[in-house]
C-alpha positions in Angstrom: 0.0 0.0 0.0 1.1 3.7 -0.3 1.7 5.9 2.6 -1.6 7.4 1.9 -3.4 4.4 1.7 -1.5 3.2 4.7 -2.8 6.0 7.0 -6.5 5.7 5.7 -6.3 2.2 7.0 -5.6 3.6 10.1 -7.7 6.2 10.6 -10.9 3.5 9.4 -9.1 1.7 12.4 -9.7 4.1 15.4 -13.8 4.5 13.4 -14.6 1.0 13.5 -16.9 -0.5 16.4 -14.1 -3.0 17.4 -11.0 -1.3 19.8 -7.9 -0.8 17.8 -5.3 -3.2 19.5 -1.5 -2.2 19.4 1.3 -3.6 20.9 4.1 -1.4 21.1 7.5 -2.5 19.8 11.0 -0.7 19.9 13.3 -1.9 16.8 12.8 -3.8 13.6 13.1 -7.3 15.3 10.2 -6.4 17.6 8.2 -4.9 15.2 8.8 -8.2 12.8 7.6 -10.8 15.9 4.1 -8.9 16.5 3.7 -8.3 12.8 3.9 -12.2 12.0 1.1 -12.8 14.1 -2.3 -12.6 12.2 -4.5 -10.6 14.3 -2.2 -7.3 14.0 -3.4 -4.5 12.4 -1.2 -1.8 13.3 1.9 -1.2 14.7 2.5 1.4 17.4 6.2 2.2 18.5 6.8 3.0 22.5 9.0 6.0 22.7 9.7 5.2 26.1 10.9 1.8 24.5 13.5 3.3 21.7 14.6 6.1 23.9 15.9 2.6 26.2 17.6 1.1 23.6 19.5 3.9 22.9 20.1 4.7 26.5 18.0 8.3 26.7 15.7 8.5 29.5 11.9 8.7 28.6 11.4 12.4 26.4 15.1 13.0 26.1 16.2 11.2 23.1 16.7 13.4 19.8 14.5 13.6 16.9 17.2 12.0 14.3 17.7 9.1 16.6 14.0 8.2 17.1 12.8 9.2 13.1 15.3 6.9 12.1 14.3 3.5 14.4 10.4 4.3 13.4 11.2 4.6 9.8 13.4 1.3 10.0 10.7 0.0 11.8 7.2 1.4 8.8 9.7 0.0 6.3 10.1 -3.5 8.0 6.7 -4.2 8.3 3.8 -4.4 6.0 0.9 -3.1 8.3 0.7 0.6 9.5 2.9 2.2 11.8 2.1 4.8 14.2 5.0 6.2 16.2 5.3 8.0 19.4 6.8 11.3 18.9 7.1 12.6 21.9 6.0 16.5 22.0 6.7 16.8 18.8 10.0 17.8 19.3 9.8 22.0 19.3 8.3 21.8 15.4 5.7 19.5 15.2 5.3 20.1 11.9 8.3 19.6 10.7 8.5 16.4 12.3 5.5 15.3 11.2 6.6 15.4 7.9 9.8 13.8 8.1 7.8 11.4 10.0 5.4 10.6 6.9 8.4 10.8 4.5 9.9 7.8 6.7 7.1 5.8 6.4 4.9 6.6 9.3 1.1 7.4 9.1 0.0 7.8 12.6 1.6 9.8 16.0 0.9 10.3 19.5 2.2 13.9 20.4 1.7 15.4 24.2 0.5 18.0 25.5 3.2 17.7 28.5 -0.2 20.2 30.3 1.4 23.3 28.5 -1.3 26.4 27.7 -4.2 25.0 26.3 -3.3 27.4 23.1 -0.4 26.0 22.2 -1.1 22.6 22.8 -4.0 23.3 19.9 -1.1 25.1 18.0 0.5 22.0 18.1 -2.5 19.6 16.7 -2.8 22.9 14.2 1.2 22.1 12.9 0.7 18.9 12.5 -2.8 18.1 10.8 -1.2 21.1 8.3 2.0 19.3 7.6 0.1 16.2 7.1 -2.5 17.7 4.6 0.4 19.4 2.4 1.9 15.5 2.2 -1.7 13.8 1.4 -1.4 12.4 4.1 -4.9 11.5 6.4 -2.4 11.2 9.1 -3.9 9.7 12.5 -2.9 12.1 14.9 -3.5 10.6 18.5 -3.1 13.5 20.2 -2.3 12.5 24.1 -2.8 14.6 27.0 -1.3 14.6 30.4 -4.3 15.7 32.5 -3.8 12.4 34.5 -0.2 11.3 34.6 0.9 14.6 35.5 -2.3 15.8 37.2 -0.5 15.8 41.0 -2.5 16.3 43.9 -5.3 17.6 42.8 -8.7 16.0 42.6 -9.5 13.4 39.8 -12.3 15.3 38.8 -10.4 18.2 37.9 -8.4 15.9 35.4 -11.4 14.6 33.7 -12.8 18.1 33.1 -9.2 19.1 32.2 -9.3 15.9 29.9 -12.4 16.9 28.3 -12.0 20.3 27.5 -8.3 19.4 25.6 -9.8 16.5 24.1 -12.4 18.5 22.3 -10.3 21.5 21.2 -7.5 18.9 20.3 -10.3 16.9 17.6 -11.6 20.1 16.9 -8.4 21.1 15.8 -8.2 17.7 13.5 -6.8 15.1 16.0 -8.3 11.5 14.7 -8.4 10.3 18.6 -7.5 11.5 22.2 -4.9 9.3 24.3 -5.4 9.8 27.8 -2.8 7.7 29.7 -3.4 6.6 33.3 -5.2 3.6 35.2 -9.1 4.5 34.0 -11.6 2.6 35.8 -15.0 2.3 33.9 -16.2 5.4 35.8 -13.9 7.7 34.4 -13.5 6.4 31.2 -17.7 6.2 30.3 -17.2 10.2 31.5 -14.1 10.8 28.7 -16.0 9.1 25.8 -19.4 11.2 26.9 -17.0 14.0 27.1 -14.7 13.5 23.9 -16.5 11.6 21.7 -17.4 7.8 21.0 -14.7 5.9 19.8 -12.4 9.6 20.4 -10.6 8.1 23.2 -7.3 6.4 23.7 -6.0 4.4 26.6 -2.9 2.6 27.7 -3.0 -1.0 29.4 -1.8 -0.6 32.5 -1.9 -3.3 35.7 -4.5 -2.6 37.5 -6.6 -1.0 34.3 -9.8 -2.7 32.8 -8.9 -4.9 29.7 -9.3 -4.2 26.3 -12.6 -5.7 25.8 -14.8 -3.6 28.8 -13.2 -0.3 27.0 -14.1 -1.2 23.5 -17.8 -1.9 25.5 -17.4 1.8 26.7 -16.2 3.5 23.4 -13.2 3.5 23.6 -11.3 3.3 20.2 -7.9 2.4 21.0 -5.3 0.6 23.4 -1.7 0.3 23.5 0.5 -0.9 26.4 3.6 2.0 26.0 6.6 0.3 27.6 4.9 -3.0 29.2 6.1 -5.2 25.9 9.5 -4.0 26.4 9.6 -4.8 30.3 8.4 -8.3 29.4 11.3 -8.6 27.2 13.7 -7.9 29.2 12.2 -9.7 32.1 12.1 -13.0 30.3 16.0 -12.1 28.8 17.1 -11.5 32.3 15.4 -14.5 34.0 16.6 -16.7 31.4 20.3 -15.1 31.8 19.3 -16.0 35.7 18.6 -19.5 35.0 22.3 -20.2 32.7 24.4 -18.8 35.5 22.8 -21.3 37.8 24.0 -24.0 35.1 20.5 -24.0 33.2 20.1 -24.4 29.6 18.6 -22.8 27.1 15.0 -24.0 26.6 13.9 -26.4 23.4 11.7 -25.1 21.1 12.4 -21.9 20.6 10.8 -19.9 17.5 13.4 -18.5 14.9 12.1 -14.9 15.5 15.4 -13.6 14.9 
């Protein structure tokens, strides 16, 4: 498919009645295992993820370094890829477009809680850089009105949630990712709020599973950096395991 055709499939993704379910992966190998297995759809890429395997913190690693893994990644794989893209990286515009010329046809992009004005600035930049590539780019545009909402009352955060949400699809955003651990409460409150299928969520411990959100609206749900931790957990306990004289298990798939 073409890059435009790419990112229509995605965008018909977040509008149909069944929740959009991405597993987030971090290099080409990743990307490759969860694209082998029939029911993907979609690819989403974890920031938090690539910005490990390169040693950056969560947020901190450049623009180059991250444009580069997600284009490797869209050109490895044969179903779409949306990327995480941080904040956009002080021109979300510009990024969005190298972004689409790499392959990619879908973002999240925070709001980090700045003014409510630029934040919509920001959706602005980048649903204008996507239309001047042809691009019906799926902008999930996330905002932070829980995980860095502080002290301060959860009701607060959902109206905070709310009002962004709207100004942010208003502004041309295909969806609204609203990480944190959502309880059906809060989420049935964000979907009245946003929109039906308008909402985003992570799957987080503790969170309700895919299937009660895609009863309450909901349109998408990735699991950030949970993949990754698995990973590494399973490397690590399996490195455990050989320096107490295991072996290596039989059977293993030739994902690599």
């Amino acid at each position: 498919m073409t890059t435009s055709a790419k990112a229509q499939t995605l965008v018909d993704l977040y509008d149909a009645p069944e929740i959009l379910r991405v597993v987030n992966v971090w290099d080409v190998v990743s990307a490759r295992a969860v694209a082998k297995l029939p029911e993907t759809q979609a690819i989403a890429t974890a920031g938090h993820g690539i910005a490990a395997s390169f040693g950056y913190d969560d947020g901190t690693i450049p623009r180059d370094i991250m444009l580069d893994m997600v284009g490797r990644i869209a050109a490895s794989v044969h179903v779409p890829v949306t990327a995480d893209l941080d904040d956009g990286y002080d021109d979300a515009g510009e990024t969005t477009r190298l972004a689409i010329a790499a392959g990619v046809v879908g973002a999240n992009v925070e709001d980090r809680l700045k003014p409510l004005d630029e934040s919509i600035a920001v959706v602005e930049a980048i649903v204008k850089a996507a239309e001047a590539e042809g691009v019906p780019f799926a902008l999930n545009a996330r905002t932070d009105a829980f995980v860095r909402a502080g002290g301060r009352p959860v009701e607060q955060s959902i109206a905070d949630a709310i009002q962004r949400g709207r100004a942010f699809i208003d502004a041309g955003a295909t969806s609204v990712f609203v990480p944190g651990i959502l309880d059906a409460h809060v989420t049935r409150q964000l979907v009245e709020g946003i929109g039906e299928r308008k909402v985003s969520v992570i799957g987080l411990p503790g969170a309700l599973s895919a299937a009660q959100y895609e009863k309450l609206g909901v349109a998408r749900i990735s699991y950030g950096p949970l993949p990754q931790r698995a990973a590494l957990t399973a490397l690590q306990e399996l490195a455990a395991s050989l320096y107490k004289g295991g072996v290596v298990p039989d059977g293993l798939p030739a994902l690599n």
